[in-house]
N, C-alpha and C positions, 0 to 999 in steps of 0.2 A: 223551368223557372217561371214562377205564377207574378211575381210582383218584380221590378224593377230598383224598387227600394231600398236605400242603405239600410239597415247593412245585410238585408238578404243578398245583397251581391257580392260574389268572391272578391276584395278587394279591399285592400288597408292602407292607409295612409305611406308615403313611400315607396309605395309599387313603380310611381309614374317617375321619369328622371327629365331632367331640361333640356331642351332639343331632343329630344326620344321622337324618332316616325311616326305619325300619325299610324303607321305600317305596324309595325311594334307594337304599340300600342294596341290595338287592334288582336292583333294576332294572340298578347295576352291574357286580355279580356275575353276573349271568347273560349280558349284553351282554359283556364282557371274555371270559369264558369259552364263548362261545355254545352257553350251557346252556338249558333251558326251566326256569319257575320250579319246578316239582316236582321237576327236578334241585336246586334251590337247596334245596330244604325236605330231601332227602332227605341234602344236603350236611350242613346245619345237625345232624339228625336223627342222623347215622354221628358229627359228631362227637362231642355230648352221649351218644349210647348209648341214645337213648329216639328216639320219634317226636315231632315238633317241626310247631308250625303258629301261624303269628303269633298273637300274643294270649294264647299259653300260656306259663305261669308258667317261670323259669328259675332254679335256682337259682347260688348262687355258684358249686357247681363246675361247673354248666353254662357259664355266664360265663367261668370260668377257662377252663375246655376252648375256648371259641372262641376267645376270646383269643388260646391259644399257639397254636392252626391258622393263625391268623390275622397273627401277630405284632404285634397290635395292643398298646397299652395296656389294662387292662381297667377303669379308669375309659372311657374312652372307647365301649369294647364292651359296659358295663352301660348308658351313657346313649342307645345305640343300642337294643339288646335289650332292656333292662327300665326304658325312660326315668322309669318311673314308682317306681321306687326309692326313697324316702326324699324323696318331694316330695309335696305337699300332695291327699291324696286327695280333697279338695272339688274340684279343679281339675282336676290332671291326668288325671284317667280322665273329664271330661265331653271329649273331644276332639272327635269326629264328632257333627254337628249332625242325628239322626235325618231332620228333615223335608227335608235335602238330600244321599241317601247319593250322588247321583251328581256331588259337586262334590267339587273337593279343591282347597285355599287352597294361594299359593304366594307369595312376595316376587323381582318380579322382579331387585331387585338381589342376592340372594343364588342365583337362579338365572344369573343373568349367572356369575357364582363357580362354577359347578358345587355349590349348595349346598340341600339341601330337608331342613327340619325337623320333627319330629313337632310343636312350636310353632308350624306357621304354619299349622296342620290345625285348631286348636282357633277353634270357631266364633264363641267369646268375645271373639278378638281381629278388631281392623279393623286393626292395625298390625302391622308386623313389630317383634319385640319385639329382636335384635338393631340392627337400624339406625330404625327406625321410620318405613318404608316401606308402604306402603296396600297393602295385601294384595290379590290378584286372587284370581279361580276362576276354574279350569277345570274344564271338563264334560266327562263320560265316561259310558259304559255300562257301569253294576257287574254284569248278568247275576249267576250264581250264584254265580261267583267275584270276591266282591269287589276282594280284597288283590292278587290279578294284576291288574286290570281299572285299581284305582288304581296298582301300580305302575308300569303301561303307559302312565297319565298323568303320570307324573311324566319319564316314559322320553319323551313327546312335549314335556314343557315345556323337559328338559336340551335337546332337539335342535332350539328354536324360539333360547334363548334363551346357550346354552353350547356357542361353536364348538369346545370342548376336544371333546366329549364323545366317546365316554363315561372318558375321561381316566385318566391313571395312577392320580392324586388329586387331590383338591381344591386350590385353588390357596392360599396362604399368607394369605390374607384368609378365606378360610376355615375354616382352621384356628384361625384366633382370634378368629372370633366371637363367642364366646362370653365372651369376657373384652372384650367393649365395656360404657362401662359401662353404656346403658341397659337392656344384659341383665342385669349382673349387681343393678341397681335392682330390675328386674322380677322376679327368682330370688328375692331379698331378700324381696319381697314375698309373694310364692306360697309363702314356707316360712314368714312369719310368720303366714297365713291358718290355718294347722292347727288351731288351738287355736280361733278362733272357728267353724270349719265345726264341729270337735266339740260345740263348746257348742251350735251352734245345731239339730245334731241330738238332742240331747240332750233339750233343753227347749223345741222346739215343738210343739203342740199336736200328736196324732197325726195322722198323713196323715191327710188329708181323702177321702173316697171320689170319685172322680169317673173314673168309665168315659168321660165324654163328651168329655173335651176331651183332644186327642195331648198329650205331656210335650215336642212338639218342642223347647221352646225353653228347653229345662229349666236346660241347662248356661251359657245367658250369663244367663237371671234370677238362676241360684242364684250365681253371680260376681258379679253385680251387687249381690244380696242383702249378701254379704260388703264388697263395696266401701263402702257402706252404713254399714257398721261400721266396715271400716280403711281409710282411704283410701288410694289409691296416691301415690308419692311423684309431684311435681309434672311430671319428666320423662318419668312415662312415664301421666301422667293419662287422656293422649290415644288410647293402642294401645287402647282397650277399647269392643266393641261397647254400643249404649245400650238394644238390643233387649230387650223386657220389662224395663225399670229401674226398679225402687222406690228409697225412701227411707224411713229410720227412723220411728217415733214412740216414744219411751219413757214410761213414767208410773212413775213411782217408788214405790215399796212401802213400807210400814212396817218398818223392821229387828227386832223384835221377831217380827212376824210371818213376815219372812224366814228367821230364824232355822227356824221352826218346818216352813217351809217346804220349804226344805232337807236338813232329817232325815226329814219324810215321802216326798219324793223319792228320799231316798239311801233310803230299807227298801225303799220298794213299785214308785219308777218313773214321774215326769211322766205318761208316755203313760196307762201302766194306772189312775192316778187319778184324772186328768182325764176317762178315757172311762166309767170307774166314777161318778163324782159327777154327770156330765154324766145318766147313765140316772137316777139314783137321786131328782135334782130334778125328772125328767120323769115320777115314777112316781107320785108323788101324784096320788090322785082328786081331791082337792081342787081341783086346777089353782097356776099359780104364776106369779110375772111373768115367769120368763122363756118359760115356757109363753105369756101371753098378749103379748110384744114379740114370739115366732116368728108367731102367729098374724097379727099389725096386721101384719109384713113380706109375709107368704106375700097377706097379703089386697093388701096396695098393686102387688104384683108383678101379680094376676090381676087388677086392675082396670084397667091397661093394658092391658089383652088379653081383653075382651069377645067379642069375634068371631076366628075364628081363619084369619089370612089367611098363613099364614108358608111359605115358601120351602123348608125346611130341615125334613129329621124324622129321629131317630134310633129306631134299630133295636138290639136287644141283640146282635143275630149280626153285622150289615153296619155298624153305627158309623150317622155322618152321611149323610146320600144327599139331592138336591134331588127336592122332588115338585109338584104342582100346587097352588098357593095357593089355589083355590076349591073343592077338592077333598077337606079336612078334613072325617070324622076318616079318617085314612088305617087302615087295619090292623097292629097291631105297629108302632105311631111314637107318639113324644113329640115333642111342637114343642119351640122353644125355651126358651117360657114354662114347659110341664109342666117341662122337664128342671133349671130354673134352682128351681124349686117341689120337685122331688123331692129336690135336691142342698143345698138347706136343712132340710128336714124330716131327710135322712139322717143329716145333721150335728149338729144343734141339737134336734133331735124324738126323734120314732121311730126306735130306731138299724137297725130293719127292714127302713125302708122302701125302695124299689128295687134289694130285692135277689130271688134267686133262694130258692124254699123252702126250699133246703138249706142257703144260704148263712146267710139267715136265722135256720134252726136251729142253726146251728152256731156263731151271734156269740151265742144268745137261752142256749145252755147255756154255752157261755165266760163269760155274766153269773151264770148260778147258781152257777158258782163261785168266781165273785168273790165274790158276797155271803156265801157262810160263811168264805172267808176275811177281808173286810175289818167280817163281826160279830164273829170269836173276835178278832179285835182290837181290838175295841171301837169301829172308826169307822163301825160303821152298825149300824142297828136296822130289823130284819124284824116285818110286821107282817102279822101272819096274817088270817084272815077274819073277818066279825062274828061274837061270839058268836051259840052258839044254830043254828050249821047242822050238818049233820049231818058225821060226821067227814070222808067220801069224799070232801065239797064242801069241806072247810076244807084237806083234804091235796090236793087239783086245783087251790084258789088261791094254797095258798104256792108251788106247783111250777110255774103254769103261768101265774098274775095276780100276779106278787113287788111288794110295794107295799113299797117299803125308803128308809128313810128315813136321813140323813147325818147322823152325829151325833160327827164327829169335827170337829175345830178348822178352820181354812180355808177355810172359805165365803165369802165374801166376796171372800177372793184367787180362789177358782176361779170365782165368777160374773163377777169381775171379767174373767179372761180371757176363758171362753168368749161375753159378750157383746161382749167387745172383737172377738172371731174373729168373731161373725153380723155386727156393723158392717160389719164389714172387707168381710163374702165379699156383703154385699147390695151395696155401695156398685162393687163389682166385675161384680155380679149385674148391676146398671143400665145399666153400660156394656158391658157385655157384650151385651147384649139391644136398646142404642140403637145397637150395630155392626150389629148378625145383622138389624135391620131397616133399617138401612139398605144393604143389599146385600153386605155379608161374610159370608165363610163361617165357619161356628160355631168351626171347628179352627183357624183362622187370624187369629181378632178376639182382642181383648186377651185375655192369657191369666190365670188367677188368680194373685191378690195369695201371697205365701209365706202360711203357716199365722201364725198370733199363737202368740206363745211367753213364756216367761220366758227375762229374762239378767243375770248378774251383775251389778250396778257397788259397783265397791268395797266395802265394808261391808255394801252391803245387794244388794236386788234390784230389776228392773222390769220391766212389761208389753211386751212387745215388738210392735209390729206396724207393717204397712206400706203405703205408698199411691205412685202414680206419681211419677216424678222430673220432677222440670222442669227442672234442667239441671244440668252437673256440678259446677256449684256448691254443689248443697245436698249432694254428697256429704261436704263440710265442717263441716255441721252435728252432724252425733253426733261429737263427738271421741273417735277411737280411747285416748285417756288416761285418758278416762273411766270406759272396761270392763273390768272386772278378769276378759278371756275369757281370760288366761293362766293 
């Protein structure tokens, strides 16, 4: 094929359906035209004027421009190309399930249609969200080229289960999938999520550090998290995986203090306050309870773990790796117990600790200058060294020992979280540690609870945080009418 040009390209108006994979997509253009897919990318590419490769940004008039190549609609050619348009960024870009790039989800009744969606790819769901069909996988080899590797899966599913294929276009059931109504239930849904994925970014407690465990299973707990909050409507309760499921706890605040709360978020920032006040109670030489509830935790953890018999060690370069149980201390390994021991202290302690020197230095001056900002503001008081040492030692312990102490209003709210968050992440800590000995693998045992946050409700505010679901019933329990996440 010498030219690019409609209509010397196999291809008529109709071919393309709404929410069609990018994958599909692909797979049919290049089968109709028997092009290879770098002919397809390079088609793509000549018509936009720029070089083109799945996953890159397009704008409207790129959109437009395929469109008229195409003679598509360009509604239908944005929810192709850029499906992720104006739908719910908590949702739609967790699509592919990291811990499984070599599988791609498919709904055989929509493949029967000649019909595959970038919705039936998202690992969140167990159902097809047009007809609410039990989604299957299949397995492929992604080698280095993923995007061929799955389209060539999708290209085997049309030819297992779609005697058309590779067809002029999709068949008229097809084309109206998307106007069934449990999809448009489901859409409904996924665009009324925006507003609470925002909030909940917003005002949870800042990531937690944790090198140790993969984020595989990020995108159905972080849906789940949400569901949590809004529940889906009743018909389409069922599409959704229960993998890593929590459920709410709220504890309500004082509105007065919300109030106050509020405005110091909106100047300085949840995250930057929380991680500030959190150093600032740990800085005292005096010691403090929450200093001595991290200690009674750190201590109940290690006294399960006397003797050190554990399966499982991590490495900072290699991750996870199994080694010999009678063979502790290995070199360069933290067992479970150290790792579950470091990943508190990081959190709740020492903000130093288990990091690298540099990294170290680099969070220990990000706090020195926090504290001249949040003293010329009057929420902390710096407190230099005892009288009576010589200046060299008073100006090495304000610089290098900051003993700074919180002297603005909200205390109470912010111990109230961060000890809500050590509850949380010990009670996690537990089970996590009663998986890894009983023969799972560290990456793959229950993975951590979300962070504790603050969230609206109505008039005021409340603590947020979360513990495993036990069935989809309690997603009933926080009523979405409740949260003023709009």
């Amino acid at each position: 094929m010498n030219s690019f040009g409609y209509p010397s390209v196999n291809w008529s108006r109709g071919c393309l359906a709404m929410h069609e994979s990018v994958e599909s997509f692909a797979a049919r253009f290049c089968e109709l035209n028997k092009v290879s897919m770098k002919q397809f990318f390079d088609y793509v590419s000549s018509t936009i004027g720029r070089q083109w490769r799945p996953g890159w940004e397009l704008s409207e008039a790129d959109r437009i421009g395929i469109s008229e190549a195409l003679h598509e609609p360009l509604a239908i050619v944005t929810s192709v190309m850029a499906p992720y348009e104006g739908n719910a960024d908590a949702l739609g870009k967790f699509c592919n399930d990291p811990r499984h790039p070599e599988r791609i989800q498919y709904c055989q009744t929509c493949a029967n249609a000649g019909y595959h969606s970038h919705f039936h790819s998202f690992s969140w769901l167990d159902r097809c969200p047009f007809d609410g069909a039990e989604l299957l996988a299949h397995s492929y080899h992604a080698g280095t080229d993923g995007f061929t590797n799955r389209s060539g899966a999708v290209t085997e599913i049309f030819r297992t289960h779609w005697p058309a294929w590779p067809g002029g276009a999709p068949g008229n059931a097809s084309r109206k999938r998307h106007l069934s109504p449990s999809f448009l239930s489901f859409q409904r849904w996924v665009l009324d999520t925006n507003t609470v994925a925002q909030n909940l970014a917003e005002t949870h407690l800042a990531p937690r550090r944790s090198i140790y465990w993969i984020e595989g299973q990020c995108c159905a707990r972080r849906v789940n998290q949400i569901r949590s909050l809004l529940s889906p409507p009743n018909d389409i309760i069922g599409y959704f995986s229960t993998v890593a499921a929590t459920s709410a706890n709220l504890s309500c605040l004082d509105t007065p203090a919300t109030l106050k709360a509020r405005q110091l978020f909106g100047k300085y920032g949840f995250h930057e306050l929380m991680w500030f006040y959190r150093i600032c109670r740990n800085s005292d030489p005096a010691g403090s309870a929450s200093r001595d509830a991290l200690d009674c935790d750190l201590a109940a953890l290690r006294a399960g773990h006397t003797s050190c018999h554990c399966r499982w060690g991590h490495s900072m370069t290699e991750g996870w790796r199994g080694v010999h149980p009678d063979e502790w201390p290995h070199w360069d390994l933290k067992c479970p117990y150290e790792v579950a021991c470091t990943f508190l202290e990081a959190n709740y302690g020492d903000f130093r600790c288990g990091q690298s020197p540099r990294a170290a230095d680099k969070e220990f001056f990000q706090y020195i200058e926090y504290v001249g900002k949040f003293e010329s503001a009057g929420l902390a008081k710096h407190h230099g060294a005892p009288e009576g040492l010589p200046e060299e030692i008073q100006r090495y312990v304000r610089t290098w020992q900051p003993w700074v102490e919180w002297t603005g209003p909200l205390a109470d709210i912010f111990d109230a979280v961060l000890n809500a968050g050590r509850v949380s992440d010990v009670s996690w800590l537990q089970s996590w540690l009663t998986a890894v000995d009983s023969g799972a693998a560290p990456a793959s045992s229950p993975f951590p609870y979300p962070p504790v946050g603050i969230v609206n409700l109505g008039g005021g505010s409340a603590i947020l945080s979360w513990q495993n679901k036990i069935s989809d019933s309690d997603h009933r329990k926080t009523d979405a009418s409740s949260l003023d996440l709009k």
